[in-house]
C-alpha positions, -999 to 999 in steps of 0.1 A, spaced: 360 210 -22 346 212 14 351 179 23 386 177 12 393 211 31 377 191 61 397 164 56 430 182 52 423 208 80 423 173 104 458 161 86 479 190 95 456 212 123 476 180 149 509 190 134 513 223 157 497 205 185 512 176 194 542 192 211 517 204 235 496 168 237 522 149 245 531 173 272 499 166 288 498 134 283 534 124 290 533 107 255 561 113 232 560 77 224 531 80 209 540 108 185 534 85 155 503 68 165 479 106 165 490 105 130 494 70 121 456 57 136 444 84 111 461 72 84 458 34 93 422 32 88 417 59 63 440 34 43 430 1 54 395 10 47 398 25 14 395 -3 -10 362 -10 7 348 24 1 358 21 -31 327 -9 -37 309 11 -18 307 39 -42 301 15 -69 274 -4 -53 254 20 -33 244 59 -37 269 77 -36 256 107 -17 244 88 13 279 69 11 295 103 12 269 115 42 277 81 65 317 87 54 308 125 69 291 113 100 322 93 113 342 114 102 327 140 129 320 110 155 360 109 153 368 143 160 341 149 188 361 115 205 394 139 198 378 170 210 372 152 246 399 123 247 404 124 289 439 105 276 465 91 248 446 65 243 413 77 235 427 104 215 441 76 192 408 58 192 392 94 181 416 97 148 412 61 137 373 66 136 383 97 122 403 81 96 377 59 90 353 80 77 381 101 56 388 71 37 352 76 21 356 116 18 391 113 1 375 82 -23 343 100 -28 357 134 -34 373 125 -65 349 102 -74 322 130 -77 348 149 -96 351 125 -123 315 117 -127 311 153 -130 339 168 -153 344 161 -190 381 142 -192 396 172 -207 387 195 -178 395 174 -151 432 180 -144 417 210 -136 391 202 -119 415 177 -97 439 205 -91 416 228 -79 399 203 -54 436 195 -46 443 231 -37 415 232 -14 432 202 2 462 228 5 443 256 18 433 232 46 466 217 49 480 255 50 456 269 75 456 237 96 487 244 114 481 277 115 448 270 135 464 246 154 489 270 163 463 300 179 439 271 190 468 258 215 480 290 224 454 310 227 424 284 240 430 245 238 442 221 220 410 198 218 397 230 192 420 217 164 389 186 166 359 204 180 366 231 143 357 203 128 320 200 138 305 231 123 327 231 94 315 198 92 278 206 93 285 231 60 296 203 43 268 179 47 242 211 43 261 212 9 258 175 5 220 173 11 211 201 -9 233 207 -40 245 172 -49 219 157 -76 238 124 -83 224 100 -109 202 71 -102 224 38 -87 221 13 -108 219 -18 -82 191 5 -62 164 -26 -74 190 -53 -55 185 -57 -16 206 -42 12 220 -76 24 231 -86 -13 249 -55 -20 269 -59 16 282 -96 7 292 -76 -26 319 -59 -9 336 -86 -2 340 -84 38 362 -112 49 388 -94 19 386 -65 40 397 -82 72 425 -93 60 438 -61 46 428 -44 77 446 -77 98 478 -68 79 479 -32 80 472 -31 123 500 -60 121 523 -39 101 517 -3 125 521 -26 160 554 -33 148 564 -8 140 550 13 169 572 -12 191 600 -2 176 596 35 182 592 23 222 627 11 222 620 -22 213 647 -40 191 634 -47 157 654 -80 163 627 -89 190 606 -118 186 575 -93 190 586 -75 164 598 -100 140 563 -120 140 539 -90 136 559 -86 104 559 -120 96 524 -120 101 518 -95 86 537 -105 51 518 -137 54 485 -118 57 493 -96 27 500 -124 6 467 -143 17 450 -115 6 464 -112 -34 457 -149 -36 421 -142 -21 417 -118 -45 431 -130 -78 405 -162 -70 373 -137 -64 379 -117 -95 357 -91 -107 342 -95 -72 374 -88 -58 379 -59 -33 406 -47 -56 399 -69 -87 428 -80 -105 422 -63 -141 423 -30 -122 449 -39 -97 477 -52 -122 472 -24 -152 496 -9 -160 492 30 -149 468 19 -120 500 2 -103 524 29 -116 499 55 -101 500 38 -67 536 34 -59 540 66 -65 512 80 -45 527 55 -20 564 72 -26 553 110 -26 533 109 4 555 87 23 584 113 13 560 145 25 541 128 56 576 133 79 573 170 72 538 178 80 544 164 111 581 168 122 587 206 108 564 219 135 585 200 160 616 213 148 605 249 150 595 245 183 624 229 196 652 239 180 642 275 176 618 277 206 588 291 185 555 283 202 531 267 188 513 298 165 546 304 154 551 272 142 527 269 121 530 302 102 564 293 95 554 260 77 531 283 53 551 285 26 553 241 23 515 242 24 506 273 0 535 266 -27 523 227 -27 488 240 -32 498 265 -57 522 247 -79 498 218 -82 470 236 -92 496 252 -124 504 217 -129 466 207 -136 461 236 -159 495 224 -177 481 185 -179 452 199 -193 472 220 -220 492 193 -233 472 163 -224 496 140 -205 502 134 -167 534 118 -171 559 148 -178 549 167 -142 550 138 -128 581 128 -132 595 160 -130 577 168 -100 592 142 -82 629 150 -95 628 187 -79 612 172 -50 638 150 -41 660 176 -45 643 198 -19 641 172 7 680 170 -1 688 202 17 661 197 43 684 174 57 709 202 60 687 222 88 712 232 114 703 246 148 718 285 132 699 283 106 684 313 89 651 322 78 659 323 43 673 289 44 647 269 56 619 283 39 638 280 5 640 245 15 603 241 22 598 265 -11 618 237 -33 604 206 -16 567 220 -19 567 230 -57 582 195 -67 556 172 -52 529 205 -58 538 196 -93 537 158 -89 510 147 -61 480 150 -79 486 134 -114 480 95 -101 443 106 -97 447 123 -134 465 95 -149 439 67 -136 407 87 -156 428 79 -188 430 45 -192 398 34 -174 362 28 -179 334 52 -156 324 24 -140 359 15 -126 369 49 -116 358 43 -81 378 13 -74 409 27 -93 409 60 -70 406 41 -41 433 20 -51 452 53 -50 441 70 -24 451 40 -1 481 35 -14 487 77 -2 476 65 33 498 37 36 527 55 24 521 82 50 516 61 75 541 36 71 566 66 69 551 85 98 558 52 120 589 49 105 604 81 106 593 88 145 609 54 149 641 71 137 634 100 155 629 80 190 661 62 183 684 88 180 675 103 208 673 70 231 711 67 220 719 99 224 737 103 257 758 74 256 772 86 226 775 123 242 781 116 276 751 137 286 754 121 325 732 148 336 704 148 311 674 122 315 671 117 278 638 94 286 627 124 307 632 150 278 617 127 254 584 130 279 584 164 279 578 168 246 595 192 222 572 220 231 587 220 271 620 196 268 645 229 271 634 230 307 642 198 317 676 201 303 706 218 325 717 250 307 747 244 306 739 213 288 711 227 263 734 241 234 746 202 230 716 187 236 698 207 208 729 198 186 716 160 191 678 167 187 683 188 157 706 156 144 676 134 151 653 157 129 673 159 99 677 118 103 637 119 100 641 142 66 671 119 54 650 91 55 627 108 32 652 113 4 652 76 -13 621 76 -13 611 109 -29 640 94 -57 618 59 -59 584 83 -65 601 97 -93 616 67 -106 580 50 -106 557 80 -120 584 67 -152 561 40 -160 527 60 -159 517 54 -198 517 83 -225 473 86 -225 462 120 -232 430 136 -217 429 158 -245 416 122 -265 388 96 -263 396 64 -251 395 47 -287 425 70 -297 398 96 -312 403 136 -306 382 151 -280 389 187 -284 363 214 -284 342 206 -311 353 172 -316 340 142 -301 315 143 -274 329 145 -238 304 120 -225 310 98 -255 339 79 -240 332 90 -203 306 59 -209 320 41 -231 320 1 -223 348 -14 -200 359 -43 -221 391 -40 -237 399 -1 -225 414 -12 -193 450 -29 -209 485 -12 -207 481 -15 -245 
């Protein structure tokens, strides 16, 4: 629980910033990248940790996942420029992919199956107590002393976390501790990882291009996406030959609730990611908040996600399935990122937090239940893999989503004056200045119409998030009917029945098929 809180405080604490770091930096552009480095390598690396987990201890895995993690946000704290600041979250990433992995990881070694929805919901809440008091720090940090704090709070909460480590975690003995350092590395299957990592940066350059006003018709962009399609496909085919040594092996990859559980991670986070960061900015520019202001008004998205998800694991572990929530979940979702896109520059209080209020208790309901659904149909020993599986598949939906929705922010407002005949507004000069500062570089005389068009370029951001809140829920359909109220062999496990540990060990062979 305190590593996800560290983990989610560093998601959102950026959110109320970045208005105010692209100021001083004179990097709008680059809008996507603070949260899309994060994201890049916290997905691109999260297979990997997944064999890690599996082949080495888990607790110092967990204590070198913490260490970069801080190494990351120190590089934040004193980035001199863009640049470095970008460096900073993709270490930082890095060593989230193993807290996010590892987090639930330890939870399912841990809990009894029955419990665990639970168990998952309340480790997911802490993620939304971070994610709820992330912008909110961000937003007195910046106003009230800097924003490098949003990074530097990271270092003694940081320390708590791996006192905690140290000292209260007893894990179990690792069953490859008698096999040598150097064997267990060529276990994890290294060049796999290359080529995942090679198509992911691939994937983000283009798509960072794009949001610098380059044509996605350009030859640049055009063969970083090639490239990266051909990489992709390299790497199933590399995979599908390795096997069980696989970094994703193919019996885990391919079942049935494992890939149902993915894409819709992949959907739901994809759908939210464009909030988090792009509500702040909207605050702040349209309504001229600053930044502490900002981020109070996002509280009700953070606490209802948190609150409705942790209802939804006691419910799950009421009934038994993940499926209904889930589904259901992402149905009201949708809905609520529906009249997102109908934020006007007049509107009132009680309109867009109703919105957030709507948006929030759908995927509160739905977010967690891939991580739930996964402990059903597998084996102890592939729990690791699995969850990494999904926890990657979150990243890259956030990330690819982040990139693409600043790229449709950047965009509109690139186009905006020709369509406007804005003569007297520098449109590449407002985008510069950031949202936090843009109303001065505007005429005022001009400002009511210009807000018109930057308010219009928001909402394009949350339209783009609407088809594919309805693909999450469309997806979280083929999640299979397993309850965690029984054992893996179809028996009951209530209280009193069949031993909780009984199937929690039970052999691999023939429990991981869609049946």
């Amino acid at each position: 629980m305190l590593a996800q809180f560290l983990v989610s405080i560093d998601r959102t604490i950026i959110s109320t910033a970045i208005p105010y770091i692209t100021h001083e930096f004179r990097s709008t552009p680059d809008i996507g990248w603070y949260g899309s480095a994060y994201l890049l390598t916290a997905c691109a690396f999260q297979p990997m940790f997944g064999r890690i987990f599996t082949l080495f201890s888990v607790k110092k895995a967990y204590l070198f996942a913490l260490f970069l993690f801080e190494a990351g946000s120190l590089l934040c704290g004193v980035a001199p420029n863009s640049i470095t600041l970008i460096i900073g979250r993709a270490i930082a990433g890095l060593g989230s992919a193993g807290i996010l992995t590892g987090s639930f990881v330890i939870a399912g070694a841990a809990v009894p199956l029955q419990r665990l929805p639970i168990y998952m919901a309340v480790v997911g809440t802490m993620f939304g107590v971070g994610a709820t008091t992330g912008p909110l720090l961000g937003g007195v940090f910046t106003d009230l002393v800097s924003w490098r704090w949003c990074f530097y709070v990271n270092l003694p909460v940081g320390g708590v976390t791996v006192a905690a480590m140290v000292f209260c975690f007893k894990p179990k003995k690792c069953g490859n501790s008698d096999r040598g350092f150097v064997e267990l590395l060529l276990d994890l299957d290294l060049f796999g990882n290359v080529l995942i990592i090679g198509a992911a940066v691939m994937l983000f350059l283009a798509l960072e291009f794009t949001t610098q006003g380059i044509e996605w018709s350009d030859k640049k962009v055009i063969g970083l996406l090639a490239g990266s399609g051909i990489d992709t496909i390299v790497f199933v085919v590399w995979q599908w030959k390795k096997g069980e040594a696989a970094l994703i092996p193919p019996r885990i990859a391919t079942q049935r609730t494992v890939a149902a559980s993915c894409g819709m991670s992949f959907m739901v986070y994809g759908a939210l990611i464009n909030l988090t960061f792009f509500l702040p900015v909207w605050f702040q520019a349209i309504q001229g908040v600053s930044a502490l202001q900002s981020g109070i008004d996002t509280i009700p998205y953070f606490v209802v996600n948190a609150v409705f998800a942790l209802l939804a694991g006691v419910f799950v572990s009421k009934i038994g399935y993940a499926t209904p929530p889930a589904v259901i979940g992402s149905v009201i979702g949708t809905v609520g990122l529906g009249t997102l896109t109908l934020l006007r520059v007049d509107s009132t209080t009680a309109q867009w937090a109703g919105y957030q209020v709507l948006t929030s208790a759908g995927f509160g309901i739905a977010i967690q239940q891939g991580f739930t659904a996964v402990q059903t149909v597998l084996c102890d020993e592939d729990m690791a893999i699995a969850t990494a599986a999904v926890v990657a598949a979150q990243s890259l939906g956030g990330a690819v989503f982040l990139s693409v929705g600043n790229s449709v922010f950047q965009h509109r407002l690139l186009h905006a004056t020709a369509s406007h005949a804005l003569g007297s507004v520098d449109i590449k000069k407002v985008i510069d200045s950031g949202a936090a500062s843009f109303r001065h570089v505007v005429p005022a005389e001009d400002l009511p119409v210009m807000l018109e068009i930057y308010n219009k370029a928001l909402t394009a951001v949350f339209t783009v998030a609407v088809p594919v809140g309805g693909l999450a829920a469309i997806i979280s359909c083929f999640i299979e009917w397993k309850s965690v109220r029984a054992d893996k062999a179809g028996g009951a496990n209530e209280e009193g029945g069949n031993s909780d540990e009984s199937f929690r060990w039970a052999p691999c062979i023939g429990l991981t098929s869609s049946g």
